[in-house]
C-alpha positions, 0 to 999 in steps of 0.5 A: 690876821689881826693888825697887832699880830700883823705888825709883830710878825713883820718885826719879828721876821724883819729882825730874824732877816737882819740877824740872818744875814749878820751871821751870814756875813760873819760865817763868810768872814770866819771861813774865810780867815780860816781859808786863808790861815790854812793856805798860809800854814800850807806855805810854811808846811811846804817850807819846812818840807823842803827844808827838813827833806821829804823823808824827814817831814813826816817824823819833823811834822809830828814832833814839832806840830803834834796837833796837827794831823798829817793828813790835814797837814797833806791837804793844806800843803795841797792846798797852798800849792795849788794856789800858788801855781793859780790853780784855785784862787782865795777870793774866788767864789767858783774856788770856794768849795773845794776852799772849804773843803780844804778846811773841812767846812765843808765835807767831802761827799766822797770821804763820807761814801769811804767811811760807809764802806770801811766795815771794819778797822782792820782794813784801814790798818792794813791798807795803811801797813801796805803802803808802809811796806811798799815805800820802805822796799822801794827805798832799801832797794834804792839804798842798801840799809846799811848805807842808811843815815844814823837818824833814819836808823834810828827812827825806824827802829823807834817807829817799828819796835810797838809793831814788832812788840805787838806781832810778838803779842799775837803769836803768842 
């Protein structure tokens, strides 16, 4: 090797080195702010959950915070939770995974093996309408549906119209 291109390695790879570690730091940085604004959501997520009631959250979450997802919102309140009560901690390096995870920096091994085994769309929907079903006989057995609060009425009715709509469509 010659000492010219000898000496332009070292340059090059001493300045791929720092520019490597700057974005390292800045990659920590990030996820970490981002671990940290989820965590705080979580709190104000669990917040207004007890304040608007847990039935309600679902339909309060989704008129007011329509970007956010439930199931991101589900986890974030996890999230805080957990946190809370000194389960993971936010500056821990042994919490930081399931942090990013959380954030979905980092995916879960797990979630990718449920998507491979999910063959088609339909058993989502109805693993989903299952689980629909289950809580809303669970909660007519508990309450007569006459006894029901207006606003809850009328919500489900919104909810359950372009399903009725929709079952009409395929019978026909």
């Amino acid at each position: 090797m010659t000492q010219q291109l000898e000496l332009s390695l070292v340059t090059e790879i001493n300045a791929a080195y720092e520019a490597a570690m700057s974005n390292a730091d800045g990659a920590r940085k990030s996820a970490q702010s981002a671990v940290q604004n989820a965590y705080r959501c979580g709190v104000m997520l669990n917040e207004a959950k007890t304040s608007v009631g847990k039935p309600h959250f679902p339909v309060w979450l989704r008129e007011h915070c329509p970007k956010l997802e439930n199931p991101i919102a589900v986890k974030w309140m996890s999230l805080a939770a957990a946190v809370d009560r000194g389960d993971i901690k936010l500056d821990d390096i042994k919490s930081m995974k399931k942090l990013l995870e959380a954030v979905n920096i980092l995916e879960h091994p797990e979630r990718e093996e449920q998507m491979a085994k999910q063959i088609n769309p339909e058993v989502v929907i109805i693993r989903h309408m299952t689980n629909t079903m289950t809580e809303l006989t669970k909660l007519s057995e508990r309450e007569p549906v006459e006894s029901w609060p207006a606003m809850r009425k009328l919500t489900l009715r919104a909810q359950l119209e372009p399903l009725v709509k929709l079952y009409q469509r395929l019978q026909g």
